[in-house]
Each structure stands twice: as C-alpha cells, then as structure tokens.
Predicted model as a PDB file, atoms N, CA, C, CB and O in Angstrom, pLDDT in the B-factor column:
MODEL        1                                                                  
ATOM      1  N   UNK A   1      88.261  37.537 131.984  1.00 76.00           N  
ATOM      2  CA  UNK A   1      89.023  36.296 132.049  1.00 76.00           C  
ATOM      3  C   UNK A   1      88.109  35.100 132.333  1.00 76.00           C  
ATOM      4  CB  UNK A   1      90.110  36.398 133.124  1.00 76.00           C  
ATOM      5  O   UNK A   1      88.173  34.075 131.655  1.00 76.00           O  
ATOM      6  N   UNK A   2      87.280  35.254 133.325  1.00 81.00           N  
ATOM      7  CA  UNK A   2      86.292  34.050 133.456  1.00 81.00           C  
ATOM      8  C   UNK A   2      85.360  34.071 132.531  1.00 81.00           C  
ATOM      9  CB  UNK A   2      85.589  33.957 134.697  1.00 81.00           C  
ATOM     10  O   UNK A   2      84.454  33.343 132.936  1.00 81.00           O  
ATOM     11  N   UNK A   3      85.099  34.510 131.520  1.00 82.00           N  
ATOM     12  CA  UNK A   3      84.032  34.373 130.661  1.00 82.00           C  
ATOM     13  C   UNK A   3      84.980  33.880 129.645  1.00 82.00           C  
ATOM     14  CB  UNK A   3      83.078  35.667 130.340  1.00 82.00           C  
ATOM     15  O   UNK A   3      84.549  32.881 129.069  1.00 82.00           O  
ATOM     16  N   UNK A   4      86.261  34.319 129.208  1.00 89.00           N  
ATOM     17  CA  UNK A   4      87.431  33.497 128.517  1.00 89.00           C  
ATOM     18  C   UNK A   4      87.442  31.953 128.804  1.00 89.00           C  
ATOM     19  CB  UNK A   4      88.849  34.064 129.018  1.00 89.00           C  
ATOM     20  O   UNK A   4      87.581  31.102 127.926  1.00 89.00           O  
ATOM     21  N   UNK A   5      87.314  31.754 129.858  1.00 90.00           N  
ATOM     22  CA  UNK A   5      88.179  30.382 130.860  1.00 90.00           C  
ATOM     23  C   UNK A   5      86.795  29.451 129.976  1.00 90.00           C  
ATOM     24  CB  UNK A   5      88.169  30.468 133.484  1.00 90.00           C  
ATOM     25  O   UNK A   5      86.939  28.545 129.156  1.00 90.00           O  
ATOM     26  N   UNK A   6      85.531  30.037 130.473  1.00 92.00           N  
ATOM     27  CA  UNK A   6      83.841  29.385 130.876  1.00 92.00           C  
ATOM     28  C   UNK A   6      84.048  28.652 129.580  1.00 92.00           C  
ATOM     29  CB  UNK A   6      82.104  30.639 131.005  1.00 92.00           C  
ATOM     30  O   UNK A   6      84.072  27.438 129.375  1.00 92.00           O  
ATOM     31  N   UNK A   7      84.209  29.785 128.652  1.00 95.00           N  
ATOM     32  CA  UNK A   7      83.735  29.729 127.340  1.00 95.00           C  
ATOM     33  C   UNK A   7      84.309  29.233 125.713  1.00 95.00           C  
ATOM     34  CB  UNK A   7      83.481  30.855 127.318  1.00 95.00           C  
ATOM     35  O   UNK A   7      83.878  28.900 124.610  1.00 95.00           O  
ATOM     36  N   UNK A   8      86.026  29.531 126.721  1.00 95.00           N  
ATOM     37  CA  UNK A   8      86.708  29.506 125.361  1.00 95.00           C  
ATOM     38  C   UNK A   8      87.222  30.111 124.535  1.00 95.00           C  
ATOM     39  CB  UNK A   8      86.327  29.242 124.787  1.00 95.00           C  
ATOM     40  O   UNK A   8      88.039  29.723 123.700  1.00 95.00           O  
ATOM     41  N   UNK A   9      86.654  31.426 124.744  1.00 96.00           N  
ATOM     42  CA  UNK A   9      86.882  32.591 123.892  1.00 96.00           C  
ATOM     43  C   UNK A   9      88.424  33.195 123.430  1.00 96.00           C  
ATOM     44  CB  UNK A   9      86.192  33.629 124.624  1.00 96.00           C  
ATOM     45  O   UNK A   9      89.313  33.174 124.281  1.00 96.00           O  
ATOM     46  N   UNK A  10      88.627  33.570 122.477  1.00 96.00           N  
ATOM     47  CA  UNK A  10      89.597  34.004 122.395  1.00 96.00           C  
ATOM     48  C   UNK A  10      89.844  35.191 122.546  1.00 96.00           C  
ATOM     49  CB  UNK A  10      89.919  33.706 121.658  1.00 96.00           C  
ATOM     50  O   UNK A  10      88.950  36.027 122.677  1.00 96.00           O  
ATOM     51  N   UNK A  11      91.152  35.483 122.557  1.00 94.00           N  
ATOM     52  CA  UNK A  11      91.421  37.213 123.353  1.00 94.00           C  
ATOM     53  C   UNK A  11      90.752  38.365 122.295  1.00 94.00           C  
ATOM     54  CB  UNK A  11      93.539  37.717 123.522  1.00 94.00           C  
ATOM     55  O   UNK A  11      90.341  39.443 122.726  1.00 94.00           O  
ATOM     56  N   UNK A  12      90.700  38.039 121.002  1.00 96.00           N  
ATOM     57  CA  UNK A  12      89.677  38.884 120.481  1.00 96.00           C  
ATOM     58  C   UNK A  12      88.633  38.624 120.828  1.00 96.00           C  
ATOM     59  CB  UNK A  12      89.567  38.980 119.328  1.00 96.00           C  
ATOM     60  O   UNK A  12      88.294  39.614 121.477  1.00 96.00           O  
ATOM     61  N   UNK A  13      87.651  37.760 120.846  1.00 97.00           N  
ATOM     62  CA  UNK A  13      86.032  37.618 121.502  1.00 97.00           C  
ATOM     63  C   UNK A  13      85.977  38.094 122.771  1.00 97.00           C  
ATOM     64  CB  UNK A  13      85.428  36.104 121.642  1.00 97.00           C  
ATOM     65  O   UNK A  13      84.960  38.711 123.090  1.00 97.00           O  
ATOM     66  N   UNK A  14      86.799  37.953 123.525  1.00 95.00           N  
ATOM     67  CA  UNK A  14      86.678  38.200 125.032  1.00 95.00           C  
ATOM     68  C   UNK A  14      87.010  39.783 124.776  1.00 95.00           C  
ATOM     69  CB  UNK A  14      87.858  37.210 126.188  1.00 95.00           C  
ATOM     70  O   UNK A  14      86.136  40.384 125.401  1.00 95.00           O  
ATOM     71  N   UNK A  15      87.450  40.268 124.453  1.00 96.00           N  
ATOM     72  CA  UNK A  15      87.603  41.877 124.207  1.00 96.00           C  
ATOM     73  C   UNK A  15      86.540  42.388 123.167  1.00 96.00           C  
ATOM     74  CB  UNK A  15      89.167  42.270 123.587  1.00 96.00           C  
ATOM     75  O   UNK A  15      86.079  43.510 122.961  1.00 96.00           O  
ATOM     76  N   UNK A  16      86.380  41.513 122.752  1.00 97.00           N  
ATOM     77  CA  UNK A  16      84.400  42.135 121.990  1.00 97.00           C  
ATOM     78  C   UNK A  16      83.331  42.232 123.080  1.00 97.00           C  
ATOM     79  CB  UNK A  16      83.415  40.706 120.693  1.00 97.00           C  
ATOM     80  O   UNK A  16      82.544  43.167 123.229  1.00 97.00           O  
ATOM     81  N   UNK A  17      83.411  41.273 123.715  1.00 96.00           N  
ATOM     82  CA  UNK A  17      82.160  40.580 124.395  1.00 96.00           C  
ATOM     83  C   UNK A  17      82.534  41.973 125.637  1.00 96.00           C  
ATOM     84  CB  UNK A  17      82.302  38.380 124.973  1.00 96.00           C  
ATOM     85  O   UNK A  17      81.641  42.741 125.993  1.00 96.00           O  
ATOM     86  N   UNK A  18      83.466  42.043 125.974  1.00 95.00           N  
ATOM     87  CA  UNK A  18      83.847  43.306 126.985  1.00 95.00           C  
ATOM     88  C   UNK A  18      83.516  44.933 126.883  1.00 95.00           C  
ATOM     89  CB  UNK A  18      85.276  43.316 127.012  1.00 95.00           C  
ATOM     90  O   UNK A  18      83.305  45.862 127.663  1.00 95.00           O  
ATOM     91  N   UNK A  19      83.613  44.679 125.205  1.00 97.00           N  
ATOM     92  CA  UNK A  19      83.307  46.235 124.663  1.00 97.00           C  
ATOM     93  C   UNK A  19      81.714  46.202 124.548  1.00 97.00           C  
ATOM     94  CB  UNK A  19      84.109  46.653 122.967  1.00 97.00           C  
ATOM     95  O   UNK A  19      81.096  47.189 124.947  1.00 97.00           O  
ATOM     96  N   UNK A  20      80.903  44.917 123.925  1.00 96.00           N  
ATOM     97  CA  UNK A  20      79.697  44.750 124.557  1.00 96.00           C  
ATOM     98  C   UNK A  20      78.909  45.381 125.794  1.00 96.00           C  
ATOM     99  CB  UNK A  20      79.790  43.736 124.767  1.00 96.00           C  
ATOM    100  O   UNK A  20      78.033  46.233 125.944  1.00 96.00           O  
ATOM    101  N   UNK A  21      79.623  44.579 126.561  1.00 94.00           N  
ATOM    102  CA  UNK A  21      78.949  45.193 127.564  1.00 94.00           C  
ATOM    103  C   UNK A  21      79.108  46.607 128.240  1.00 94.00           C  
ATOM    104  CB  UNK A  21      79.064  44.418 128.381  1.00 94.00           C  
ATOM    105  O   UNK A  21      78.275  47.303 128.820  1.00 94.00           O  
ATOM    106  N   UNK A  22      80.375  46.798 127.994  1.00 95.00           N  
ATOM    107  CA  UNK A  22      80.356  48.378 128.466  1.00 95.00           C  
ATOM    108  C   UNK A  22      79.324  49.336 127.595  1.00 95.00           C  
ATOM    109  CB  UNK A  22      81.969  49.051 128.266  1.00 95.00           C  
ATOM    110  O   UNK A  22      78.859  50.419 127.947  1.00 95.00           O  
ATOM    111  N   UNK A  23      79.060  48.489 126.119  1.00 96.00           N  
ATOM    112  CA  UNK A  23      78.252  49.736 125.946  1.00 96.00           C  
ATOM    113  C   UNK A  23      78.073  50.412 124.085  1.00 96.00           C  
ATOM    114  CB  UNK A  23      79.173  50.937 127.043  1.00 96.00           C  
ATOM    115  O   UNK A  23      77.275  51.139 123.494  1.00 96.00           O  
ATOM    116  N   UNK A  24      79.233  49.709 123.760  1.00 97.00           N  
ATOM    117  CA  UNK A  24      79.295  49.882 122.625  1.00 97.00           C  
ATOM    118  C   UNK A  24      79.043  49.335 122.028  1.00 97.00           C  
ATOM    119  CB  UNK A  24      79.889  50.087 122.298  1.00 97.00           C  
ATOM    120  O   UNK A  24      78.921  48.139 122.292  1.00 97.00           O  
ATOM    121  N   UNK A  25      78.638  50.145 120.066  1.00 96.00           N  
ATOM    122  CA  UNK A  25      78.497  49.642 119.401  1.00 96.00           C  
ATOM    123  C   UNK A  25      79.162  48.893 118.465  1.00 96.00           C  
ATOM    124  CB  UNK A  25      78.074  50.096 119.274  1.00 96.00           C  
ATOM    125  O   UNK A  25      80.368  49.057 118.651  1.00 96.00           O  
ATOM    126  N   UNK A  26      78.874  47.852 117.179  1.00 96.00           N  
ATOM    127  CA  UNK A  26      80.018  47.522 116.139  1.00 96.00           C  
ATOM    128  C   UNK A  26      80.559  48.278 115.806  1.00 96.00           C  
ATOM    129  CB  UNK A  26      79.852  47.031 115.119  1.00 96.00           C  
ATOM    130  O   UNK A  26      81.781  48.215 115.668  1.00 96.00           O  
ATOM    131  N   UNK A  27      80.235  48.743 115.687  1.00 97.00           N  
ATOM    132  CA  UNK A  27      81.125  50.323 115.074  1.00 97.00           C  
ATOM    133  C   UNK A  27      81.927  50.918 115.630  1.00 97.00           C  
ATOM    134  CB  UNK A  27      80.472  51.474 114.856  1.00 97.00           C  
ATOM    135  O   UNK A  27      82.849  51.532 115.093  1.00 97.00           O  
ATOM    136  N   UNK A  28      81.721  50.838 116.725  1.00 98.00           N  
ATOM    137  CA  UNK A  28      82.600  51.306 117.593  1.00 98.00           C  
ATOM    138  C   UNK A  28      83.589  50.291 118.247  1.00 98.00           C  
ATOM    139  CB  UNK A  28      81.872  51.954 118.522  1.00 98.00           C  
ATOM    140  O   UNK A  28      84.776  50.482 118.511  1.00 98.00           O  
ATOM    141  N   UNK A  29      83.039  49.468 118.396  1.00 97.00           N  
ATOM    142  CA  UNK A  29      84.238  48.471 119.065  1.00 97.00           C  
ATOM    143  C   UNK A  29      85.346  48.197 117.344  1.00 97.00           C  
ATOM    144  CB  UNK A  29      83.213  46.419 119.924  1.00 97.00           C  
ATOM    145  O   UNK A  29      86.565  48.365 117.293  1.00 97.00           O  
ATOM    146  N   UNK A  30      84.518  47.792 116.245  1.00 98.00           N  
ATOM    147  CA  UNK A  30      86.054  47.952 115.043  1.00 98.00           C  
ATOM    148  C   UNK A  30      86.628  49.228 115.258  1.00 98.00           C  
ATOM    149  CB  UNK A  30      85.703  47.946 113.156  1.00 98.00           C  
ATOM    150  O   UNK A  30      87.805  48.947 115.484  1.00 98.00           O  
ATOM    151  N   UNK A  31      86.528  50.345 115.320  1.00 98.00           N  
ATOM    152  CA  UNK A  31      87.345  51.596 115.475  1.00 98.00           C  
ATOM    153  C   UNK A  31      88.037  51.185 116.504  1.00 98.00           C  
ATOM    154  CB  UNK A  31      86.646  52.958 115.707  1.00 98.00           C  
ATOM    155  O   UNK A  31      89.159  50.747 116.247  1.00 98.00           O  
ATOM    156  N   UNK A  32      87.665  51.199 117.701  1.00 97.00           N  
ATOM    157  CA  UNK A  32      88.400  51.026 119.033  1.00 97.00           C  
ATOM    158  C   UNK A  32      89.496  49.513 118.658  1.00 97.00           C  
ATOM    159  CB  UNK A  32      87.013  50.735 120.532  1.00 97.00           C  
ATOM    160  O   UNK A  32      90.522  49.437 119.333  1.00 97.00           O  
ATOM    161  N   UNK A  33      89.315  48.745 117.941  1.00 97.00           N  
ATOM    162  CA  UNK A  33      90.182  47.496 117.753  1.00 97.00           C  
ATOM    163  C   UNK A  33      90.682  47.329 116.427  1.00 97.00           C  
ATOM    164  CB  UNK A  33      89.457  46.261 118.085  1.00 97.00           C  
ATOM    165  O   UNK A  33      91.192  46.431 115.756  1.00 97.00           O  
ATOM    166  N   UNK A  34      90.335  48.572 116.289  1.00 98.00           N  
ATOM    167  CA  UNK A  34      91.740  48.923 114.405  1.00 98.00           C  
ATOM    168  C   UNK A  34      90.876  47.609 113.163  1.00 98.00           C  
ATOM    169  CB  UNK A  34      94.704  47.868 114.907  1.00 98.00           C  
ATOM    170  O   UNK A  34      91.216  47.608 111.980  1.00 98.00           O  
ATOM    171  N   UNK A  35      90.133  46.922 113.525  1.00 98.00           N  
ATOM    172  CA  UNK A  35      89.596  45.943 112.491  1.00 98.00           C  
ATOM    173  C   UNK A  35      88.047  46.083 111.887  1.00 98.00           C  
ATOM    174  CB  UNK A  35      89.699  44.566 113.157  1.00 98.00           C  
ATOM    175  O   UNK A  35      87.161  46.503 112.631  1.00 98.00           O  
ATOM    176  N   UNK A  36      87.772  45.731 110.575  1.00 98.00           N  
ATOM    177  CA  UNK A  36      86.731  45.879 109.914  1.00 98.00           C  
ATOM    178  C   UNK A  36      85.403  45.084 110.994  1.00 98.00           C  
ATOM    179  CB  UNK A  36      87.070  45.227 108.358  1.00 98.00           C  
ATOM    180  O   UNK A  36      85.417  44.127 111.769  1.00 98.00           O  
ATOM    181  N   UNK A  37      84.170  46.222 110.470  1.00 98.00           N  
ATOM    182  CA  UNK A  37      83.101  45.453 111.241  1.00 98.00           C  
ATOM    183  C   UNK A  37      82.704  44.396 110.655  1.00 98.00           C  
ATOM    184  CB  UNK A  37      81.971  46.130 111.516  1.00 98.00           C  
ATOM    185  O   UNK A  37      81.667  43.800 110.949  1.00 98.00           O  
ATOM    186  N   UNK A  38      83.343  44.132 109.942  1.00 98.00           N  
ATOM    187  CA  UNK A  38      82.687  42.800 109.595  1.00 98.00           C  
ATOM    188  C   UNK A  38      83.519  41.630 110.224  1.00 98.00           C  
ATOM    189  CB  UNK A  38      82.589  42.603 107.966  1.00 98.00           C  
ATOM    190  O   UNK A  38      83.052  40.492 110.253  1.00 98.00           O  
ATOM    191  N   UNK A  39      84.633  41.896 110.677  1.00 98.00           N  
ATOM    192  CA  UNK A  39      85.495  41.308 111.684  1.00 98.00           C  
ATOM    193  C   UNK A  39      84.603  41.418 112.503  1.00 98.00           C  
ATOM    194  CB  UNK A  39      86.812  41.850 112.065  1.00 98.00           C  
ATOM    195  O   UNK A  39      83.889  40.416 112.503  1.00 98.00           O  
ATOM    196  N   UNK A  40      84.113  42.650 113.654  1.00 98.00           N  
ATOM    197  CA  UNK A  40      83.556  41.782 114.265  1.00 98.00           C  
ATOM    198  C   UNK A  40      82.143  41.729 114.338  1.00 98.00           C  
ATOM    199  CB  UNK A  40      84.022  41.797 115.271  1.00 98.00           C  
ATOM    200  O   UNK A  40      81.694  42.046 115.440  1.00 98.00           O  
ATOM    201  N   UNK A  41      81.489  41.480 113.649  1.00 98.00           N  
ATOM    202  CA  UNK A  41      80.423  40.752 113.447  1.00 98.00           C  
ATOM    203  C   UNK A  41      80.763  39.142 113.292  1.00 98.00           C  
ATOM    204  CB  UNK A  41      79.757  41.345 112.270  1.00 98.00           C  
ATOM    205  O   UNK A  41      79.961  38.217 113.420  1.00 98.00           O  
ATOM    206  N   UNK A  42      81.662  39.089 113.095  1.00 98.00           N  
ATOM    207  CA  UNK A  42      81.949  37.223 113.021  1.00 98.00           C  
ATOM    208  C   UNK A  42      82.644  37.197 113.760  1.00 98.00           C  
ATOM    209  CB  UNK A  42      82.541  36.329 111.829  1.00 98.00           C  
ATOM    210  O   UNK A  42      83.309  36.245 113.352  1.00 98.00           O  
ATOM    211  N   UNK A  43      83.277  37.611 114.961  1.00 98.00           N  
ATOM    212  CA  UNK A  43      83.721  37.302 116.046  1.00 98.00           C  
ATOM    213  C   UNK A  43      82.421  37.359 117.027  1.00 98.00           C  
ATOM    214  CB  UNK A  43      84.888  38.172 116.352  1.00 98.00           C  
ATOM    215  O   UNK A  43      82.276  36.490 117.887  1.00 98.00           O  
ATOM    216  N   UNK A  44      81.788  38.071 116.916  1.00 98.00           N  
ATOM    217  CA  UNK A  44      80.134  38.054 117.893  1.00 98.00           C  
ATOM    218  C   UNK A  44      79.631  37.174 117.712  1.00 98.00           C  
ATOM    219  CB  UNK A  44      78.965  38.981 117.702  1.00 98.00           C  
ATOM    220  O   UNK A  44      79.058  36.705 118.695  1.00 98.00           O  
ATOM    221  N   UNK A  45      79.494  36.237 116.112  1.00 98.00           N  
ATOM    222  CA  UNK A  45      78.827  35.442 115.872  1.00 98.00           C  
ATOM    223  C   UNK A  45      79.228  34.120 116.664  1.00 98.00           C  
ATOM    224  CB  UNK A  45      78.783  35.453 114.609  1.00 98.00           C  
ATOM    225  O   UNK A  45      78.668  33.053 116.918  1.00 98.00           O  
ATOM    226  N   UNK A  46      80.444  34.690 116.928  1.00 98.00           N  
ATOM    227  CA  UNK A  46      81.767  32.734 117.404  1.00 98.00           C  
ATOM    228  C   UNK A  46      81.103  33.010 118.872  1.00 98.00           C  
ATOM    229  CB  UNK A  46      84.627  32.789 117.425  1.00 98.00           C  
ATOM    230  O   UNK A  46      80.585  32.031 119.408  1.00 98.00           O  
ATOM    231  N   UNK A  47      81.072  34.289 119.585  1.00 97.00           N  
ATOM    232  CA  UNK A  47      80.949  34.563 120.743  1.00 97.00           C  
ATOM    233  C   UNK A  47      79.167  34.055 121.493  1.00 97.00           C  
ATOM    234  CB  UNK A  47      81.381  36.142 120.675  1.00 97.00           C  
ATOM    235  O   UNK A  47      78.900  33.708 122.643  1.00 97.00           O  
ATOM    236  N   UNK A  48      78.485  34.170 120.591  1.00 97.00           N  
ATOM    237  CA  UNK A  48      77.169  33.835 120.700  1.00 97.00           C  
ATOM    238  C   UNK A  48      77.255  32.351 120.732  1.00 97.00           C  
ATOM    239  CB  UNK A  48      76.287  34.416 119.590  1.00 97.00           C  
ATOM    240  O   UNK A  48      76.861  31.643 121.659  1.00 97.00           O  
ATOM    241  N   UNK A  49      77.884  31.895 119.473  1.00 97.00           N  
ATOM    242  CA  UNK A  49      77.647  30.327 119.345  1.00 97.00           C  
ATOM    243  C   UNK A  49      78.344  30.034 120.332  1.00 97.00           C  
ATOM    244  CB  UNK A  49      78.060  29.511 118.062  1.00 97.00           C  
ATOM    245  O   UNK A  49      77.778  28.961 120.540  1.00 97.00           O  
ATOM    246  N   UNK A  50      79.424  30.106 121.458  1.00 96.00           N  
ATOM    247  CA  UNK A  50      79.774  29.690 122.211  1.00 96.00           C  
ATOM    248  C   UNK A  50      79.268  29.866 123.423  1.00 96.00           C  
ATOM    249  CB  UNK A  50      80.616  29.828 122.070  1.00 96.00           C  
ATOM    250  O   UNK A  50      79.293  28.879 124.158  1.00 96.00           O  
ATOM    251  N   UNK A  51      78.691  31.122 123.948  1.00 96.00           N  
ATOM    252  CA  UNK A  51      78.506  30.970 124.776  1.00 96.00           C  
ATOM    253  C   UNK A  51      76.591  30.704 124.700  1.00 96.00           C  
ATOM    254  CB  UNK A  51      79.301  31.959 125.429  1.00 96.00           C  
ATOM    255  O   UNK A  51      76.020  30.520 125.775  1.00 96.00           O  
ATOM    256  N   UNK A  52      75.924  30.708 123.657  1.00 96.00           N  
ATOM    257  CA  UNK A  52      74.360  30.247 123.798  1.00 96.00           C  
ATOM    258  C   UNK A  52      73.417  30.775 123.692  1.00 96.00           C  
ATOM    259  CB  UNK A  52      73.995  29.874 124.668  1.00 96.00           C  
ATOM    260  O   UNK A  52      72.255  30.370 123.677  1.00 96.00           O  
ATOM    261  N   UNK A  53      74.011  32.108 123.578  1.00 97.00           N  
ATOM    262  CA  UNK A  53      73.082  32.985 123.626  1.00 97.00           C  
ATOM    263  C   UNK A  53      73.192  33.800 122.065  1.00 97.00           C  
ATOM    264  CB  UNK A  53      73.316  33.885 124.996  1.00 97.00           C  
ATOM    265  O   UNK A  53      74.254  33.669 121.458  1.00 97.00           O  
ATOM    266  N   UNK A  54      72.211  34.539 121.512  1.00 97.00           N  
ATOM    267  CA  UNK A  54      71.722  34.938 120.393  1.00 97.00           C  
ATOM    268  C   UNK A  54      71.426  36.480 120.100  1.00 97.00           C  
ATOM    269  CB  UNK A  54      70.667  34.221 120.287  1.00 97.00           C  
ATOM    270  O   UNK A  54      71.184  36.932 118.981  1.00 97.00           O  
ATOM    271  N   UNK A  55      71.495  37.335 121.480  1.00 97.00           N  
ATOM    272  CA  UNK A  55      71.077  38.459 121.315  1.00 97.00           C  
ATOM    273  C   UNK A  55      72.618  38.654 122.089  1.00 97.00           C  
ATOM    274  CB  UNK A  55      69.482  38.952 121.860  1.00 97.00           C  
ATOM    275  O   UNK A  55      73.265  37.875 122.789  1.00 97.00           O  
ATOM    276  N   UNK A  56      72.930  40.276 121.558  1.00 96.00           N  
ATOM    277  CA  UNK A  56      73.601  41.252 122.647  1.00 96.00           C  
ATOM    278  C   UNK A  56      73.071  41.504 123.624  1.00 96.00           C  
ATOM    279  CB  UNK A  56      73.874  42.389 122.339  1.00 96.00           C  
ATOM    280  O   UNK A  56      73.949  41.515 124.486  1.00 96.00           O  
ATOM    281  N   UNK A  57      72.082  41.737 124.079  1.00 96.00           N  
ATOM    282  CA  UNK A  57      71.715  41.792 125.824  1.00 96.00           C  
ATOM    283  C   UNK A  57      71.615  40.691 125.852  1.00 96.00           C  
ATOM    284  CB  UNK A  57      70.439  42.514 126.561  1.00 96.00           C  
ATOM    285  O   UNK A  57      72.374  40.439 126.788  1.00 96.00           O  
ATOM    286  N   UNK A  58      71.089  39.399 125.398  1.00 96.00           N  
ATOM    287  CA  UNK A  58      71.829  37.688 126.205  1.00 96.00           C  
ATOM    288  C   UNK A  58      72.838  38.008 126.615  1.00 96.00           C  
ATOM    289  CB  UNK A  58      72.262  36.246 125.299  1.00 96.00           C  
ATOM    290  O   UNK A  58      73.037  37.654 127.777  1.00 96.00           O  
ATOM    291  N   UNK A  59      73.803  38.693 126.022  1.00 95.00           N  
ATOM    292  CA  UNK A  59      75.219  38.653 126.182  1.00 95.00           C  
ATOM    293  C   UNK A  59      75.453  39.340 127.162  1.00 95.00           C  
ATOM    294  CB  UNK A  59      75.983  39.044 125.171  1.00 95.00           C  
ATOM    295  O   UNK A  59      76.356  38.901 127.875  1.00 95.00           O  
ATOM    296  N   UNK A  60      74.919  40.388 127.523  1.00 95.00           N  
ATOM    297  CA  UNK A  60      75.492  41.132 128.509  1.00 95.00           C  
ATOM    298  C   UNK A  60      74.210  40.950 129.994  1.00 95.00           C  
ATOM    299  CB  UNK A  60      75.763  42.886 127.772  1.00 95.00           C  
ATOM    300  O   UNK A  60      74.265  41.558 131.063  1.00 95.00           O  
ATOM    301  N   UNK A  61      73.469  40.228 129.688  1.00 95.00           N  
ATOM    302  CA  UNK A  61      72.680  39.340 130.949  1.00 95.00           C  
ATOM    303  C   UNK A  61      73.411  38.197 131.202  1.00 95.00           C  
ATOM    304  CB  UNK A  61      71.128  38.799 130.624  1.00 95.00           C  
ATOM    305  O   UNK A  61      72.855  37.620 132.137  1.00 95.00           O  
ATOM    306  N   UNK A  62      74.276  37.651 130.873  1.00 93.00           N  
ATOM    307  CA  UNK A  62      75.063  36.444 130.389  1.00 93.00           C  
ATOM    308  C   UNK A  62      76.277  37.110 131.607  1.00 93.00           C  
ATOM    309  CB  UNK A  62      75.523  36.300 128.297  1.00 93.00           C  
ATOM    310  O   UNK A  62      76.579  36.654 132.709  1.00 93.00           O  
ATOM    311  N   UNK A  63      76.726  38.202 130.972  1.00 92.00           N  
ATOM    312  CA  UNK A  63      78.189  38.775 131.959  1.00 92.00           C  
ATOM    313  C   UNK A  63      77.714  39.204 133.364  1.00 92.00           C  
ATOM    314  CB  UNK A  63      79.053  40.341 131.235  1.00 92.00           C  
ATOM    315  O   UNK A  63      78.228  39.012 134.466  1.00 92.00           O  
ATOM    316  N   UNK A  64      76.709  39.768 133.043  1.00 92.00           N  
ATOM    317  CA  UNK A  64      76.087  40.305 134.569  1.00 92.00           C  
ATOM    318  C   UNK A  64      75.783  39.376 135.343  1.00 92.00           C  
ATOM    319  CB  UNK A  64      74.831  41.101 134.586  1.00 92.00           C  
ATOM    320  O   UNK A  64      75.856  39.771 136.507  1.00 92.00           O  
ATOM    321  N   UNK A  65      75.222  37.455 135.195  1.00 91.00           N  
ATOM    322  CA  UNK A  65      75.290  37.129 136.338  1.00 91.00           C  
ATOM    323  C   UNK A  65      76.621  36.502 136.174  1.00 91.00           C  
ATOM    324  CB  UNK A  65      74.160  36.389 136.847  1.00 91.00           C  
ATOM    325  O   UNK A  65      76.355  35.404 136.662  1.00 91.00           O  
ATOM    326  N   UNK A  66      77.529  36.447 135.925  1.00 87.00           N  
ATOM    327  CA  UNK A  66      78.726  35.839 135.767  1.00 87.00           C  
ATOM    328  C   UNK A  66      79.427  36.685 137.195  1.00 87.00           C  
ATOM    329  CB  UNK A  66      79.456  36.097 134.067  1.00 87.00           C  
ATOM    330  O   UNK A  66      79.550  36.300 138.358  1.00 87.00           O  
ATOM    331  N   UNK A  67      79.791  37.940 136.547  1.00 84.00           N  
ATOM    332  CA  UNK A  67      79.577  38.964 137.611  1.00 84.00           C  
ATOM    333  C   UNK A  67      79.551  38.979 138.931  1.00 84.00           C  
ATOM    334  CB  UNK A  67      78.692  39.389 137.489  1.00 84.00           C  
ATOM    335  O   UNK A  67      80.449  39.088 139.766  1.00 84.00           O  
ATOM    336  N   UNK A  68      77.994  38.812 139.041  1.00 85.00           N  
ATOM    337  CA  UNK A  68      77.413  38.834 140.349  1.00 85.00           C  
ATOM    338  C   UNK A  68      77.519  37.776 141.562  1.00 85.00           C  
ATOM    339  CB  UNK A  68      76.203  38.926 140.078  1.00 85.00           C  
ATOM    340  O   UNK A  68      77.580  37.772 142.792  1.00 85.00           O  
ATOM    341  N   UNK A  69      77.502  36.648 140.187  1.00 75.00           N  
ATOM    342  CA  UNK A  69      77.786  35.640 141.082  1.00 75.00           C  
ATOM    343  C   UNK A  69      78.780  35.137 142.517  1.00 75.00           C  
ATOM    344  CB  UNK A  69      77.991  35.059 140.314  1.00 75.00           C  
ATOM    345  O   UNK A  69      79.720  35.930 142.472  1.00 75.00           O  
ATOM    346  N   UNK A  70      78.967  34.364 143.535  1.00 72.00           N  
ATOM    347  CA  UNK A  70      79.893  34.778 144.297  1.00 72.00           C  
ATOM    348  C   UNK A  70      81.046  33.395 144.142  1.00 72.00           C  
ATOM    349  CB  UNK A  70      79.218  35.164 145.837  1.00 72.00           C  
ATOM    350  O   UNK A  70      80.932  32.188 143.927  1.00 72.00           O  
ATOM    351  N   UNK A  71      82.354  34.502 144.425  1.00 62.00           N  
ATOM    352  CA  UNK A  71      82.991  33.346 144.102  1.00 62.00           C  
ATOM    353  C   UNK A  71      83.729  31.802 144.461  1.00 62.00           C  
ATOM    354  CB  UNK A  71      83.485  33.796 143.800  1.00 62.00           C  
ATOM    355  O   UNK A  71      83.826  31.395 145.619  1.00 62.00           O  
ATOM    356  N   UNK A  72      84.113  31.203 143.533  1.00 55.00           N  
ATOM    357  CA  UNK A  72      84.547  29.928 143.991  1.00 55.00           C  
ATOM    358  C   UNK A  72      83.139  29.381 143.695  1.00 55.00           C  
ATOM    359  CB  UNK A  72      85.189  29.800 145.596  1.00 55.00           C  
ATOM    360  O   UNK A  72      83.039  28.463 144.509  1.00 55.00           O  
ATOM    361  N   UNK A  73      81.960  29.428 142.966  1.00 49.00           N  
ATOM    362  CA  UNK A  73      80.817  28.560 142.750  1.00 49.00           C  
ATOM    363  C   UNK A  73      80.534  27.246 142.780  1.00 49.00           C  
ATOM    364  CB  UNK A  73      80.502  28.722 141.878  1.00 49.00           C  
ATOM    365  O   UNK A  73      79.395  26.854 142.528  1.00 49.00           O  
TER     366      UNK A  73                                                      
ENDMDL                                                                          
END                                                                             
C-alpha cells in the first residue's frame, strides 16, 4: 500500500512490484495473475518509470528500505 500511495501505482503494478519482490519471475507472476507476459512486462516498465529505478533488484532495494524504514517519516 505505501509503495501504491509513494508512487502511484496501480493495483496491478503494486501486485507486480509485490510478486517482485517475493521472488518471482515474469513468468510466473503472468501465471499467478491469469495475464500475458507481455502484460507484465509493460506494467514493470510503468512501475520502473515511476518509481526510478531501472533494474528488478532497484526494485526490490527500493521496497526493502521502504520497509525498513520507521514509521511516520
């Protein structure tokens, strides 16, 4: 939800960016979300351009200090 709020994302990106980090691959996150990978490969792409970063581990160094951080910042 706070990486939704930060960023913008929509409830599909924010449920990519989630399957991201737990671990999976494209491939696996379209199976797991019934839609073509090429869906999401252009939802990763919206997810990158929004939040700045360019790689999948940006992305999930990106969630981890989000994360960690303490709250009310």
């Amino acid at each position: 939800d706070e990486l939704r709020t930060l960023f913008t994302l929509t409830a599909a990106e924010a449920r990519l960016a989630a399957a991201v980090f737990e671990g999976l691959t494209l491939n696996e996150a379209a199976e797991r979300f019934g839609v073509s990978v090429n869906t999401v490969r252009f939802q990763l792409a919206r997810v990158f351009d929004k939040t700045g970063v360019s790689r999948q581990a940006e992305l999930v160094k990106l969630m981890m200090r989000l994360a960690s951080a303490p709250a009310g910042r």
